[in-house]
N, C-alpha and C positions, 0 to 999 in steps of 0.2 A: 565517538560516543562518550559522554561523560557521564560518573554515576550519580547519586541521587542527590537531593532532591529532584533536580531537574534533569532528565534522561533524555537524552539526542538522539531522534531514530529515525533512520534514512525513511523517506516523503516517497510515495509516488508520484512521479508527473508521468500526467499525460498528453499525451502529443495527437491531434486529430487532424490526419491529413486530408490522423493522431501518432614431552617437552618440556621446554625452556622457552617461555615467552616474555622476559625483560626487555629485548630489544623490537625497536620493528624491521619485521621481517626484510627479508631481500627478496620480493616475488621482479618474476621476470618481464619486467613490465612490456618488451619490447614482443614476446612472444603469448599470442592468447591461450593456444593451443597445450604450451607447456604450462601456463598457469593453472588452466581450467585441471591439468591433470594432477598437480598438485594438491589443489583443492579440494576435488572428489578424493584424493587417496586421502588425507587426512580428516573429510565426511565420514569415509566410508567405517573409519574404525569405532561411532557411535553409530546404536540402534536408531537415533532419528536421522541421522546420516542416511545410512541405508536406506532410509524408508523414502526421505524425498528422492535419494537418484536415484531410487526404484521406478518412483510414478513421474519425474523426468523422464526416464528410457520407456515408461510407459506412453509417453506421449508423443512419444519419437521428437523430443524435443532434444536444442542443447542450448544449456545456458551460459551467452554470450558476456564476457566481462570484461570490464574495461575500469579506469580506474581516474578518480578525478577526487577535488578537494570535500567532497563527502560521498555516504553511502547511500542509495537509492536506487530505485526501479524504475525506467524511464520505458512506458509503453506505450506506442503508437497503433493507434487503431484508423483504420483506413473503412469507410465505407464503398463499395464498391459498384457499380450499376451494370448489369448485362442487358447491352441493345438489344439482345435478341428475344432473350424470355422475357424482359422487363425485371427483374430480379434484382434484388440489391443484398450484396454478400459482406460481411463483416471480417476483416484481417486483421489478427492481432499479433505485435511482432512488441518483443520484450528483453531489455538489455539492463544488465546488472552493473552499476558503478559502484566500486568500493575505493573505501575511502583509504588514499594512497599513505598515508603518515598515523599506522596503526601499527599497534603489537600483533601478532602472528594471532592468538586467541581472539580481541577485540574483532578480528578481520573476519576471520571464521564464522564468530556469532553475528556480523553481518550479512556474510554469505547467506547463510541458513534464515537469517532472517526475509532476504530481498529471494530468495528463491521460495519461499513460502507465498508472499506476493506474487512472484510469475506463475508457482504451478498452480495456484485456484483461486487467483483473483478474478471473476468472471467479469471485467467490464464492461464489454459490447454489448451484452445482458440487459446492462440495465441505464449506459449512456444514452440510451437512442429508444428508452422508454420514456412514453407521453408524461404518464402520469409519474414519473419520479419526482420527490420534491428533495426539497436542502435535507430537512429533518431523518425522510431515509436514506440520504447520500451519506449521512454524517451516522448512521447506525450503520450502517454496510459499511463504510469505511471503518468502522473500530470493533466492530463486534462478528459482522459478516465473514463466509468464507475465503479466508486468506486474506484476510484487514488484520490490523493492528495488533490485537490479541492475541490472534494464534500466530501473529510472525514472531512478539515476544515469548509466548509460551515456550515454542520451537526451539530459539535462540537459546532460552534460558536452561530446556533439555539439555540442548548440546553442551553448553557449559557443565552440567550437573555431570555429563559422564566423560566430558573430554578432560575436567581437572575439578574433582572433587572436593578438594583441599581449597582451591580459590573459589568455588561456589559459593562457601559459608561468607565469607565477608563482600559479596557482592550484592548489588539490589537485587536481584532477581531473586535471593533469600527472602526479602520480606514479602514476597507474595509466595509461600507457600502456606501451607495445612498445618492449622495448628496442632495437630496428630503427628508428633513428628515422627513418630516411629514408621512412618511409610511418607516418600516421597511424592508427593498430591501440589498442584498449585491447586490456587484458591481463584477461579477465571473471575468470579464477581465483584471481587477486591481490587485484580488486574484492569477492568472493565471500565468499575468504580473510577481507578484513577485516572486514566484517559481523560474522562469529562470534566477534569479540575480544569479551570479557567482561567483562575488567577483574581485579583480583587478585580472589583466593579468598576471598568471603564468604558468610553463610546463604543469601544469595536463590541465589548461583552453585550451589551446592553443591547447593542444592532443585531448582533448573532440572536439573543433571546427573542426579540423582536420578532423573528423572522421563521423561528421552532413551532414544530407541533405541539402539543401538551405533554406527549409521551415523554419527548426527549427533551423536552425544557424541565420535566422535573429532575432527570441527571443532572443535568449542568450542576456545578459545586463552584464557587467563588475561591474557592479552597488555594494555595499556593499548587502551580502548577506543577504535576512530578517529571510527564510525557509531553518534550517538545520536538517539535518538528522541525530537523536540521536542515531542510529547506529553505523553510522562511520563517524561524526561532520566534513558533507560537505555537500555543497549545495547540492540538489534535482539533477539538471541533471549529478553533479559526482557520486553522490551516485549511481545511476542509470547505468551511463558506467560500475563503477564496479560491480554492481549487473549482469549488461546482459552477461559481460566478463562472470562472475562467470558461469553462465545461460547455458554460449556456451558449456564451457567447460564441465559440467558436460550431459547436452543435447549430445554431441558428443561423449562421453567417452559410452553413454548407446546407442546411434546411432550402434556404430560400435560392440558394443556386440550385439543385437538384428540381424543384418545385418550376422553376424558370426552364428544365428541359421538355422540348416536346416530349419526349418518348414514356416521358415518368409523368408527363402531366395527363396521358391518353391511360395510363397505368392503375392496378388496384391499388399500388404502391402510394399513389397519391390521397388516398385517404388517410393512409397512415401518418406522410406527412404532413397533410394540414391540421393533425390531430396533435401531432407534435409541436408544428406550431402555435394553434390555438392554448394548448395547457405549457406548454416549457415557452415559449419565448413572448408571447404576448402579457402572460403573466407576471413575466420577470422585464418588461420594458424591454427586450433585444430587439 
């Protein structure tokens, strides 16, 4: 993660089958088990800490970590078919990659950041909705429960109480309440800078193209602040090409499933020809 202007912040992908902190750290890369316990001990001692591996253990979850050249949330969602009911069930299974060449703190506010994504990203929701277009792919993705905003907010919590002192000269300073006398972020300013773009080139120009009205009047041309260390582009490209990616792979497993007898005798088959009809016909898959 680097700081601002331009902020690096671990991407979800999706797979559809889908102190003293100057140096960095020595986590123990060889053991997940002892790392994970590391991690929670040093969540645990801020209140937003707590609060996420609260509703982690509320979900009888545990989140899996592993550690590669950036940070991110890598969740596969499995659609499932029961021959017997005719039923088609949803799995979603989610692993945390942190970025292995970080200081002890940077790492943490990653954590906190990519665990906000696992615990209330709801994607099955709304991957394998008909009517989903780009424009609310790309508002659910920044604005939505457990998108972009509140994995920043989170982070920039945990910062505020895990080192105080290094809060004041960090970005996550200039989005708070101009009241300073109480610690408040400002989510609309956060919100705001997501949609920066960058000046006016073919990809922007595609993206606009391609917007509802709502969310075309965010888009900002503005210098980018939030890029996506993914694929080192603004939030709402990263995003066009993640739902592309999304369509394509959603429609490829569409038109197998559509091709089984069991689902084609099914009420389930309504649904997907409705899916096809609006998600992949629409978009040429």
């Amino acid at each position: 993660m680097t700081l601002r202007p331009q902020t690096l912040i671990g991407f979800i992908l999706i797979q559809l089958t889908l102190f003293h902190v100057s140096q960095v750290y020595a986590w123990d890369h060889h053991s997940a088990e002892r790392t994970n316990q590391k991690i929670k001990f040093l969540l645990s001692k801020t209140k937003i800490g707590q609060k996420l591996l609260k509703d982690l253990e509320g979900l009888g979850q545990s989140a899996a970590v592993s550690f590669g050249e950036n940070s991110k949330t890598v969740t596969r969602i499995q659609r499932v078919f029961s021959p017997n009911d005719r039923s088609i069930q949803y799995v979603r299974k989610s692993e945390i990659v942190l970025n292995k060449n970080q200081k002890l703190q940077e790492l943490l506010m990653d954590f906190v950041h990519e665990l906000t994504h696992t615990l209330y990203r709801n994607e099955q929701k709304i991957i394998y909705d008909p009517a989903l277009t780009l424009s609310e792919y790309i508002r659910y993705g920044i604005e939505g429960r457990g998108g972009e905003a509140e994995a920043v907010q989170n982070e920039c919590n945990f910062l505020f109480e895990f080192d105080a002192q290094k809060f004041k000269s960090h970005w996550c300073n200039d989005f708070l309440s101009k009241n300073k006398k109480i610690k408040k972020f400002n989510r609309k300013k956060l919100i705001k800078a997501f949609y920066k773009v960058g000046p006016e080139s073919n990809e922007t120009e595609e993206l606009k193209n391609a917007l509802d009205i709502d969310i075309l009047k965010k888009i900002s041309n503005a210098k980018e602040y939030f890029i996506s260390s993914s694929v080192q582009k603004s939030y709402p490209l990263a995003l066009l090409k993640e739902y592309r990616t999304i369509n394509k792979k959603t429609c490829d497993n569409n038109i197998k499933l559509q091709n089984m007898k069991n689902i084609s005798k099914s009420e389930n088959s309504l649904h997907l020809q409705e899916f096809f009809e609006r998600r992949c016909l629409a978009s040429g898959n």
